[in-house]
TITOR-81418 format. One record per residue (C-alpha): z, y, x; residue number from 1; residue in one letter. Coordinates in steps of 0.25 Angstrom, whole numbers, plus 5000, padded with zeros to 4 digits. Layout:
# TITOR-81418
Z:Y:X:NUM:A
...
END
This chain:
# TITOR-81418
4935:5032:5066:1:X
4941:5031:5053:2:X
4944:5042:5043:3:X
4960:5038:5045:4:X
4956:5038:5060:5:X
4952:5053:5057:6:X
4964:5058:5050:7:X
4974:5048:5046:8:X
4981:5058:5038:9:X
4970:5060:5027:10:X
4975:5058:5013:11:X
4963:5049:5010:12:X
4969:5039:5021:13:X
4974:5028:5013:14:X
4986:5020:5014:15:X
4979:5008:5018:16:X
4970:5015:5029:17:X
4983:5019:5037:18:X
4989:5004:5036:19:X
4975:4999:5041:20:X
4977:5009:5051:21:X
4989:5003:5056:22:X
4985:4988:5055:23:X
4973:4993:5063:24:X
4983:4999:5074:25:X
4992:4989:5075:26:X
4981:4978:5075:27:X
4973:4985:5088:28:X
4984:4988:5096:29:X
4985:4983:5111:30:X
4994:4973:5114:31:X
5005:4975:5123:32:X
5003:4969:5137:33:X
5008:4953:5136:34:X
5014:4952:5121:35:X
5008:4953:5106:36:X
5012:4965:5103:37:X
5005:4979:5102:38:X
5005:4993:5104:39:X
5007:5003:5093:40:X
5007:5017:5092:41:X
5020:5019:5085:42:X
5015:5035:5081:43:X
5002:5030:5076:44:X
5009:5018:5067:45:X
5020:5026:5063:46:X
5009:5039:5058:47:X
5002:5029:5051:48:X
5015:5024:5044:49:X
5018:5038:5039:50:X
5004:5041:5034:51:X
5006:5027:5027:52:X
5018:5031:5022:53:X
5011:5045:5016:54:X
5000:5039:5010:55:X
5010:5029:5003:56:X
5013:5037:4994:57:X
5001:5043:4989:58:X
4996:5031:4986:59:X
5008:5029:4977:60:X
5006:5042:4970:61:X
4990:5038:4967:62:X
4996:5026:4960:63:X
5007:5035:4952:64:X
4996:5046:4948:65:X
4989:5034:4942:66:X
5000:5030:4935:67:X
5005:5045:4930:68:X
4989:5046:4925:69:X
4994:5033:4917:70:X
5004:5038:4911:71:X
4997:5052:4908:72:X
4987:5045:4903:73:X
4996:5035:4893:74:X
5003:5049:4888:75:X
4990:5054:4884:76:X
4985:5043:4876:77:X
4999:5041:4871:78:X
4997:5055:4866:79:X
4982:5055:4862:80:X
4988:5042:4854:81:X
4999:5049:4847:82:X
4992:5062:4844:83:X
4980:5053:4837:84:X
4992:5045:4829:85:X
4997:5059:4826:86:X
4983:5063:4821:87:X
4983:5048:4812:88:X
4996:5052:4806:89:X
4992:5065:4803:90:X
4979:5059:4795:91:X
4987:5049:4789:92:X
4997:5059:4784:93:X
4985:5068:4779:94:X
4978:5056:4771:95:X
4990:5049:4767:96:X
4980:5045:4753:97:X
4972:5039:4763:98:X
4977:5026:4769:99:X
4965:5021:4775:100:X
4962:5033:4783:101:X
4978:5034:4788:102:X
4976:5018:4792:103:X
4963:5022:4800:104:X
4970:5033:4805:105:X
4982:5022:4811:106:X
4974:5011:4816:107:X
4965:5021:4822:108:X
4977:5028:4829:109:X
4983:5013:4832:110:X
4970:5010:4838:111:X
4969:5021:4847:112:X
4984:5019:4851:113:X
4982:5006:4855:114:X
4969:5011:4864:115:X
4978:5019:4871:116:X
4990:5011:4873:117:X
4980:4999:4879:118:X
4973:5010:4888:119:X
4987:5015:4892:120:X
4989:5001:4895:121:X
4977:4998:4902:122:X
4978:5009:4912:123:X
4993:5007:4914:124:X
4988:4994:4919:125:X
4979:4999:4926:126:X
4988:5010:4934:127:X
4999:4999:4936:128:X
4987:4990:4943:129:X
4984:5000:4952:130:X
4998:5005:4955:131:X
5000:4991:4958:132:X
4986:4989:4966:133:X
4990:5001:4975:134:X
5005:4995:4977:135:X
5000:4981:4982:136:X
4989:4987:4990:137:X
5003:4996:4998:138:X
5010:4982:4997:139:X
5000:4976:5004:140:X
4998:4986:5015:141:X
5012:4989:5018:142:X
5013:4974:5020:143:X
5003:4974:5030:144:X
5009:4986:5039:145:X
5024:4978:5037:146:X
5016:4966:5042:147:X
5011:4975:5053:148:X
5024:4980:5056:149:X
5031:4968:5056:150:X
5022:4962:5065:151:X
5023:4973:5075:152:X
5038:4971:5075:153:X
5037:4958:5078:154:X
5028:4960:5090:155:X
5037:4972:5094:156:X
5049:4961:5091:157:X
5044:4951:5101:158:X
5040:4961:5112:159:X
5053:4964:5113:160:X
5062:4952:5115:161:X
5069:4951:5125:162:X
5063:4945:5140:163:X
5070:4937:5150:164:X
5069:4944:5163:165:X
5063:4934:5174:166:X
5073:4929:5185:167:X
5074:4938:5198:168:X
5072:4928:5207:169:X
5062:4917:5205:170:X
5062:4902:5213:171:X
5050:4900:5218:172:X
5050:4883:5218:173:X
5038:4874:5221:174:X
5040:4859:5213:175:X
5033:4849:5219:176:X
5020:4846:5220:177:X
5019:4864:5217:178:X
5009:4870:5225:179:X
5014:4884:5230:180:X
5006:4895:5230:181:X
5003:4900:5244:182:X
5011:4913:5243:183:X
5023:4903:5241:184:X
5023:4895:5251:185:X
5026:4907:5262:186:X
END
């Protein structure tokens, strides 16, 4: 048994267990008597769906906290950098006889500005890679439970067309050189 066996309904369940879940049921359930298609417990399916569907969107949040965490992040060394060009103008303006120190004081600043834009960059990359990681790994499991689905319908589709009902009466016939059985000939 399984820990989604156990309790489905745990947080720690993730998206993707519950869609293997479902490929599992779908893929061992009995065949109906003469035909390709199978039997499945609507409730079950339909459970699974909704837990699914919950666990969606926390997934979704996970990816937005990374990205807010992003921007947070960019906002403080946007004002780390600002306060430390503050300090530089402040310097500057306090040794104005000194040029050289007030140039150090800019390429210094510059130099730790350009740090913290190319980390911001950096990790805005690295948040859009893994929002966009997390998406293709949803597209790739909703595809698989539309391909379930859709194939489902198409069995469900063929079970049921229509059937032409047999004749009532039947001739019983023997062609020549037909051997009847003995039941027949009486």
């Amino acid at each position: 048994m399984t820990r989604f066996d156990q309790d489905p309904e745990r947080q720690d369940v993730a998206l993707s267990g519950i869609l293997d879940r479902m490929e599992e049921i779908v893929s061992s359930a009995k065949a109906m008597p003469l035909s390709a298609s199978v039997l499945v417990s609507r409730d079950e399916m339909l459970y699974l769906i909704s837990l699914a569907k919950d666990r969606f969107p926390a997934e979704m949040r996970e990816a937005q906290w990374i990205i807010k965490e992003k921007a947070e992040y960019l906002d403080r060394v946007s004002l780390e950098a600002q306060e430390i060009m503050d300090q530089a103008r402040n310097r500057a303006e306090a040794m104005v006889s000194k040029q050289e120190v007030v140039r150090q004081a800019q390429a210094s600043a510059n130099r730790i500005v350009m740090m913290a834009r190319e980390d911001a960059a950096r990790l805005r990359f690295d948040a859009e890679d893994y929002a966009d990681q997390k998406l293709a790994e949803f597209e790739i499991a909703l595809s698989r439970v539309m391909k379930a689905i859709k194939a489902g319908r198409e069995k469900l589709a063929h079970t049921m067309a229509p059937v032409d009902p047999l004749p009532l009466e039947v001739e019983v016939g023997f062609g020549e050189g037909e051997i009847p059985f003995d039941q027949d000939l009486s």
